[in-house]
N, C-alpha and C positions, 0 to 999 in steps of 0.2 A: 312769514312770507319773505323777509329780507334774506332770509338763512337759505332761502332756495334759491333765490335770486343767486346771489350769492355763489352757493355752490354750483347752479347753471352755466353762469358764466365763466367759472375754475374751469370746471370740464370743458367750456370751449377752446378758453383760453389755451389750453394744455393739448387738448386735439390738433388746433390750429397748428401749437407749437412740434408736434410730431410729425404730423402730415406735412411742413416745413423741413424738419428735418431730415424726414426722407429722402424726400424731392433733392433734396440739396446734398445727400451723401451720392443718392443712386446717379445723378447726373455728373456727379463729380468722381470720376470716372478713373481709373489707376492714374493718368498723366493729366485731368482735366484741371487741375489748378495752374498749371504751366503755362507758361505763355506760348502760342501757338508753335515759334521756332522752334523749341527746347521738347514740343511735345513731340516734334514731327523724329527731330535727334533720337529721344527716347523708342520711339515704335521702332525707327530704325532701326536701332542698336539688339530691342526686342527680334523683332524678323528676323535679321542675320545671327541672334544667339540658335533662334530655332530651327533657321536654317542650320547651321552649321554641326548642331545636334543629328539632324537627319543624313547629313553628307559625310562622307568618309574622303575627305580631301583636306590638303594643307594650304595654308592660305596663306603668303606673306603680307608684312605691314601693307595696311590700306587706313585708308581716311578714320576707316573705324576700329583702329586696332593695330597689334601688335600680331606678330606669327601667332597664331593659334592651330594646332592639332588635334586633329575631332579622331575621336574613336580609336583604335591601334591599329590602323594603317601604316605601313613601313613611312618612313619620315624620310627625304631627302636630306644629305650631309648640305651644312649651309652656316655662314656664321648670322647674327641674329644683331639687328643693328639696334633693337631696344630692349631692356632687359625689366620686365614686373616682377617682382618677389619680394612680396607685402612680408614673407618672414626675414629677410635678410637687408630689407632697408633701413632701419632704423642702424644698423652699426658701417654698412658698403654703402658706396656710391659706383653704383657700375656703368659701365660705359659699353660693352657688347658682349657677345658670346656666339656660342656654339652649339650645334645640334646635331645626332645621328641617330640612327638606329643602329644597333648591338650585337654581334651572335655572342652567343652564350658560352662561348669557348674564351673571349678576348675579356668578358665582365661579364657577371653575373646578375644580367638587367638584358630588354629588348631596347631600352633608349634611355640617351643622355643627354644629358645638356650641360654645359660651360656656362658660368658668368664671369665674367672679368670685370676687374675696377681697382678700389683704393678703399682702405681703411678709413671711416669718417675722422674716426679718435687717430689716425696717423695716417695723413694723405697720401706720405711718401712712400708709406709699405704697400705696395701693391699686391694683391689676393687674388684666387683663383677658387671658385667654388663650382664643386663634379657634383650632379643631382642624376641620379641614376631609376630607372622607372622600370616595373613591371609589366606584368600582363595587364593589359585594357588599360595602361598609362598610369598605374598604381605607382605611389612612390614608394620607391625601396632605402635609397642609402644618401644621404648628405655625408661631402666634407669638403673642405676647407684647406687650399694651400698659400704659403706667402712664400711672393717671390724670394729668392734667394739673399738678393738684397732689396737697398731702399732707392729706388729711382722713381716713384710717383705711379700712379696709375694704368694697369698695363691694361691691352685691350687686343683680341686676336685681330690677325693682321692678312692670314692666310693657314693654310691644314693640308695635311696630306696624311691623309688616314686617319689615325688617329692624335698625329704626331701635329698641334698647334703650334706656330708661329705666333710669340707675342711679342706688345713694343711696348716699352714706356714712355713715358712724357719725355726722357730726354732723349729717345731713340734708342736705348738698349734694348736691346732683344734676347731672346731666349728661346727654346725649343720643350715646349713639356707634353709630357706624353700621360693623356688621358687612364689608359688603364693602371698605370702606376706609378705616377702621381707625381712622376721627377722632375724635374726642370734640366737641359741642356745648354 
């Protein structure tokens, strides 16, 4: 009789603890351990990603972001006052860039993008990196230019075509030209 007891009460015990833990995964809901600010953050950020999914428009920085480009919409020329690139942070520190869209005569890509900055491992070498995109914003071609010399971190300043104006920290400047890759 103890042994049923016993096991009666396991099974309770166990149901209890299920039907517990249900209630408490299904209520607790993708953002519901959050604290109310942080969840309301979160859905925002949700909306506007599904927004932006749906919309074929360019957005510059807002409260919730950086330039983002939905879909392959011709892109407006513009320089880019922040720069994400989770592959190229760890060695740059970049300070702005560049955007266009392409014909297919000038590169061999519908859009590009600029980032400027400075080498982490050498401040003073300032870099230039051309990321070039395909159809439906496919990445096509990474590279990599250092400025000519070492005057710190250079950042576009102004563009005329394809032709970027950049400055370094001491105010040198130089002219490089996107599709091939020189410096002036």
């Amino acid at each position: 009789m103890n042994k049923i007891w016993i096991a009666l009460l396991t099974v309770g015990v166990l149901s209890c603890a299920g039907i517990s833990y249900y209630h408490v995964s299904a209520s607790n809901t993708e953002y519901g351990a959050l604290p109310k600010e942080k969840q309301e953050i979160q859905e925002r950020k949700d909306k506007n990603k599904i927004k932006a999914k749906n919309d074929s428009i360019t957005k510059n920085n807002t409260k919730d972001g950086p330039l983002v480009i939905q879909k392959d919409r011709t892109v407006t020329p513009q320089i880019i006052k922040k720069i994400e690139d989770q592959v190229n942070d760890q060695r740059i520190r970049f300070t702005n860039g560049w955007v266009s869209p392409v014909n297919h005569q000038e590169m061999n890509a519908r859009g590009v993008t600029v980032e400027t900055g400075a080498l982490k491992s050498d401040p003073a070498q300032g870099i230039v990196v051309v990321l070039t995109d395909g159809e439906k914003r496919k990445f096509v071609d990474s590279k990599e230019y250092k400025t000519p010399s070492k005057h710190g971190e250079v950042r576009v300043i102004d563009y005329d075509g394809f032709d970027l104006t950049l400055e370094a920290e001491d105010k040198t400047r130089w002219t490089f030209n996107v599709p091939t890759g020189t410096f002036k």
